[in-house]
N, C-alpha and C positions, 0 to 999 in steps of 0.2 A: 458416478464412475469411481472406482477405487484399482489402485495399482501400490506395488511394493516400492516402485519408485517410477520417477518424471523427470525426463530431462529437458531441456531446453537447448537447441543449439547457439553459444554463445562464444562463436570463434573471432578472433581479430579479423579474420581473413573476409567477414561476412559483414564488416563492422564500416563506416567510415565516418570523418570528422568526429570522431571519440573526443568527448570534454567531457570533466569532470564534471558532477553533479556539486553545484552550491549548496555547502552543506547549512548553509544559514536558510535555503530554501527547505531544506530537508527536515530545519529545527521545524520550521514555521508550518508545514504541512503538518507533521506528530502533531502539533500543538493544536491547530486546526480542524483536526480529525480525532475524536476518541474511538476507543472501543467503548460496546455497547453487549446489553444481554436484551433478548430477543425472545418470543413469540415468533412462529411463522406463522402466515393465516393461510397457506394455499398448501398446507401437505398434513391436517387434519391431528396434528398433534399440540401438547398441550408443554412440552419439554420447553426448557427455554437452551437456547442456542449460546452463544459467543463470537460474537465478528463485528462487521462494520455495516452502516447503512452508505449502500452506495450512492446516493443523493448527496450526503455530506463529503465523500472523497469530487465527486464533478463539482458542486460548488466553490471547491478549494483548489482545484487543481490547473497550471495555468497549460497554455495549450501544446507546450511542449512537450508534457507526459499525461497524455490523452490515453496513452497505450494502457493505462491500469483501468479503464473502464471498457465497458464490453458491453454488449445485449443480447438478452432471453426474453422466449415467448414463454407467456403464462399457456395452458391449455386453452384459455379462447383467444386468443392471437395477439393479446395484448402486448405490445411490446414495455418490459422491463430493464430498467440498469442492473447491471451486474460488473463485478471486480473481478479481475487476476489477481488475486492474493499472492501468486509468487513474485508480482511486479512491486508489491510493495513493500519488498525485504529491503531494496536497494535505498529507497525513502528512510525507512527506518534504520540503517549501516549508518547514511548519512545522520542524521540528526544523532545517533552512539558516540558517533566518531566527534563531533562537534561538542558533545558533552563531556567524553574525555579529554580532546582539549582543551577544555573551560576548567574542568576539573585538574590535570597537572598546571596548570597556568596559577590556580590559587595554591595549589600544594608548595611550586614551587617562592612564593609569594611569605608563605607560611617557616621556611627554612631559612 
C-alpha cells in the first residue's frame, strides 16, 4: 500500500489514564533492538531492504506495548509477525529525549 500521507487518530478525548512512557524503558528497548539489512525470501527479489526483524522487537517488548507488533499471512496461510513501524517512533522520542538529557546533564557538568 502507498499513500502520500497516514494519519492515525490520536485525540485526548479517545485517550484514558495517559502516563508517560519511561524514557529509561525507551533507552533499553533502542538498545535492545537494532536495525538490520535484509534479504526478503517470500517476494522473489535479491535487493536488500532496511528495517527491523519483528522477532527481536516481541522478545523485548514487555506486554504493555504489545500494540507495535501485528500479524500477516504468508500466501499459504502461515501466520507471520509483523510491526507498526509508526508505533515505534514514540520508543525511539523516548530514548532521544533521554539521551538529551544525559547529554545537557554532562554539558552542564563541563561549565
Amino acid at each position: 500500500v502507498q499513500a502520500l500521507s497516514y494519519t492515525s487518530t490520536s485525540d485526548a478525548r479517545v485517550k484514558a489514564d495517559v502516563e508517560s512512557l519511561s524514557l529509561s524503558e525507551a533507552e533499553r528497548l533502542v538498545l535492545s533492538v537494532s536495525p538490520v539489512t535484509y534479504r526478503r525470501t517470500d517476494i522473489g527479489s535479491d535487493d536488500r531492504r532496511i528495517g527491523y526483524v519483528a522477532d527481536h522487537w516481541a522478545n523485548a517488548l514487555p506486554s504493555g506495548m504489545r500494540n507495535i507488533m501485528a500479524a500477516s499471512t504468508a500466501e499459504d496461510g502461515t501466520q507471520l509477525l509483523a510491526l507498526d513501524y509508526s508505533r515505534i517512533v514514540p520508543v525511539l522520542h523516548g530514548a532521544l529525549l533521554s539521551a538529551l538529557a544525559r547529554i545537557e546533564a554532562l554539558e552542564s557538568r563541563v561549565q
